[in-house]
Residue frames relative to the residue before (quaternion, step in Angstrom):
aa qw qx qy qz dx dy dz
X 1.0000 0.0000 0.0000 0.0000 0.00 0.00 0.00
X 0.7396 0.4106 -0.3240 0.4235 3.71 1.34 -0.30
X 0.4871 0.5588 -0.4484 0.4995 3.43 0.98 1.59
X 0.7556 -0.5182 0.3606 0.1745 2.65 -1.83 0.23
X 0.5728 0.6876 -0.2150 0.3910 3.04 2.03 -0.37
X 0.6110 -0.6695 0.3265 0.2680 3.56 -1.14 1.68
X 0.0054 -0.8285 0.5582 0.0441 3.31 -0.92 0.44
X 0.0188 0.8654 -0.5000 -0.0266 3.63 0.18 0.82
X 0.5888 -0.6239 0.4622 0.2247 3.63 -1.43 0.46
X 0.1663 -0.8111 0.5363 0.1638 3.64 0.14 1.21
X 0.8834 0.2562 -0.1521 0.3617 3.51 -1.53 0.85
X 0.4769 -0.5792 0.5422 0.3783 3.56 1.81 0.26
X 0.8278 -0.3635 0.3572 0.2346 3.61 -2.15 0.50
X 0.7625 0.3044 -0.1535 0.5498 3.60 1.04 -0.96
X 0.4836 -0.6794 0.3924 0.3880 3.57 1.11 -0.78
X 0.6663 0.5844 -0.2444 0.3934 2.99 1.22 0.01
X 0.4143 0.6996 -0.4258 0.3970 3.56 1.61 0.08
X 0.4552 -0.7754 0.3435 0.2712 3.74 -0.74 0.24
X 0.5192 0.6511 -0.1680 0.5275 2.92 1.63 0.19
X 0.4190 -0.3174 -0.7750 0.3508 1.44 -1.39 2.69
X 0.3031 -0.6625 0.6438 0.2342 3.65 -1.13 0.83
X 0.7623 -0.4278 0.3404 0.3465 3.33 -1.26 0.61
X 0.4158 0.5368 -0.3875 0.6235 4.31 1.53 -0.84
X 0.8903 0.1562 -0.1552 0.3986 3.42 -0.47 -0.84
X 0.2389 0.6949 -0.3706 0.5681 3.89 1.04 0.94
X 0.8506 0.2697 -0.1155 0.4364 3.02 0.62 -1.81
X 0.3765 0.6649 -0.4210 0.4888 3.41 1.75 -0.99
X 0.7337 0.4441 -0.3660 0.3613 3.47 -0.58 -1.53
X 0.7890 0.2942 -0.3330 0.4242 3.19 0.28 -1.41
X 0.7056 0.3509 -0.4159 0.4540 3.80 -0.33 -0.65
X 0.6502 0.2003 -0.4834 0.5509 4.45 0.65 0.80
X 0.8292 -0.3721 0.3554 0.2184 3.31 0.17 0.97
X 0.7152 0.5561 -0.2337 0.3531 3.26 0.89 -0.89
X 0.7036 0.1668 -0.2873 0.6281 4.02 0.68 -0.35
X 0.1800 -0.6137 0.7687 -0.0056 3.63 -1.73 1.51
X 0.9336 0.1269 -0.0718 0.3274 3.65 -0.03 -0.56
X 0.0191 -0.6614 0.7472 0.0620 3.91 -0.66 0.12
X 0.1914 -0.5791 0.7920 -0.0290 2.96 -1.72 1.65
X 0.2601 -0.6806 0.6836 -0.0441 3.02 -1.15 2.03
X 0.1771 -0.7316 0.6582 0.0119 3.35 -1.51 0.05
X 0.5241 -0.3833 0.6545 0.3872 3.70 -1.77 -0.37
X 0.5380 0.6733 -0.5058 -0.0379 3.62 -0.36 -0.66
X 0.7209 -0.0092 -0.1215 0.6823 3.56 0.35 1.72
X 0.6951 -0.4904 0.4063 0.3337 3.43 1.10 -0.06
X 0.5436 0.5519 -0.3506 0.5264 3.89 1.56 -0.17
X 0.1679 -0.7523 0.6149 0.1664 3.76 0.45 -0.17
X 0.8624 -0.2087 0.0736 0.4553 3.48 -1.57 -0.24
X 0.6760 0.4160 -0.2863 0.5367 3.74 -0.89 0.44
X 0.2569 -0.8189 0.4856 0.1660 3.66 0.62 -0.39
X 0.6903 -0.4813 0.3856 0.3783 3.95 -1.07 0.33
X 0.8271 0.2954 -0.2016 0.4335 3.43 -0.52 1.04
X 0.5491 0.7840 -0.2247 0.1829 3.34 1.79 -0.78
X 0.8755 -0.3389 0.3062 0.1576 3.15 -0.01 1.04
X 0.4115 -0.5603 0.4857 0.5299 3.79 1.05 -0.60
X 0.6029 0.5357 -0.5324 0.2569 3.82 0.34 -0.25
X 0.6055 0.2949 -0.5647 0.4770 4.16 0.07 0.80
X 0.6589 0.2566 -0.5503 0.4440 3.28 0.25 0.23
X 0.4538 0.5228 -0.5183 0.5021 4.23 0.44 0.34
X 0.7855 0.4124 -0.3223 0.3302 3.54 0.57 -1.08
X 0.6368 0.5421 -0.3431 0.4276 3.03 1.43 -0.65
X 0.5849 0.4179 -0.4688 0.5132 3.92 0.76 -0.17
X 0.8891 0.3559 -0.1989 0.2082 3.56 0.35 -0.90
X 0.6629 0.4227 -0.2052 0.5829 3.22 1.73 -0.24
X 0.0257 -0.9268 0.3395 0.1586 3.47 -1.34 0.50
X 0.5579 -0.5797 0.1958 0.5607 3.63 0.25 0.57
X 0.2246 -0.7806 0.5732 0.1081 3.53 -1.44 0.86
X 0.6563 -0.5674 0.3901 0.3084 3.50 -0.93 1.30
X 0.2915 -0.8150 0.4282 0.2597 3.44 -0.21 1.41
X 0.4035 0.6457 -0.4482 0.4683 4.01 1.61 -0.16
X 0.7105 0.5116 -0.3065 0.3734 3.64 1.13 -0.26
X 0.7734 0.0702 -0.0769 0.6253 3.33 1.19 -0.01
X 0.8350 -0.4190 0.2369 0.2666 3.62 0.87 1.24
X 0.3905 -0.7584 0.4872 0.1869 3.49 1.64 -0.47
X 0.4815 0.5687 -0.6387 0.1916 3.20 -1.72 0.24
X 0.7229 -0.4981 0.1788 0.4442 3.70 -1.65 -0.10
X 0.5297 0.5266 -0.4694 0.4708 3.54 1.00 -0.08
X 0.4610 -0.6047 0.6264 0.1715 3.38 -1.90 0.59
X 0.1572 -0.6748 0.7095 0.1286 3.79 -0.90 0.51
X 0.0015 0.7133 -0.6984 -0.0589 3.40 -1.19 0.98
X 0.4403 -0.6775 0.5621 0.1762 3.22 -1.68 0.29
X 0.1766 -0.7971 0.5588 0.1458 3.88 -0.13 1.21
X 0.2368 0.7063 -0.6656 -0.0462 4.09 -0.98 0.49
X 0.6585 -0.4690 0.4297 0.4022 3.32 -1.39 0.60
């Protein structure tokens, strides 16, 4: 969080906004530009949010959980996106 690096709000406030759609998911990831999706419990919908579009099943081929000893743990999930 003490960088210059973007962080944007998948699925909008409820989780249900389409935005980033799964097209622009892939964009980011094949320029390099999205490494991580922080997933969660929140109502039970975890990363991608309730309503989303096909993008947890995208995350789930393209991202993969990261040892929480690697960044300290807590209730949110850190995944790793690679092409």
């Amino acid at each position: 969080m003490g960088s210059d690096e973007v962080v944007i709000g998948m699925g909008g406030f409820s989780g249900s906004d389409d935005a980033p759609s799964v097209g622009q998911l892939q964009a980011w990831l094949t320029e390099g530009r999205l490494k991580f999706v922080l997933g969660g419990e929140m109502g039970g919908r975890g990363p991608g949010g309730r309503g989303d579009n096909g993008r947890q099943e995208w995350i789930a081929v393209h991202c993969s959980t990261v040892d929480p000893s690697a960044y300290g743990g807590g209730s949110a999930q850190l995944l790793e996106c690679r092409a």
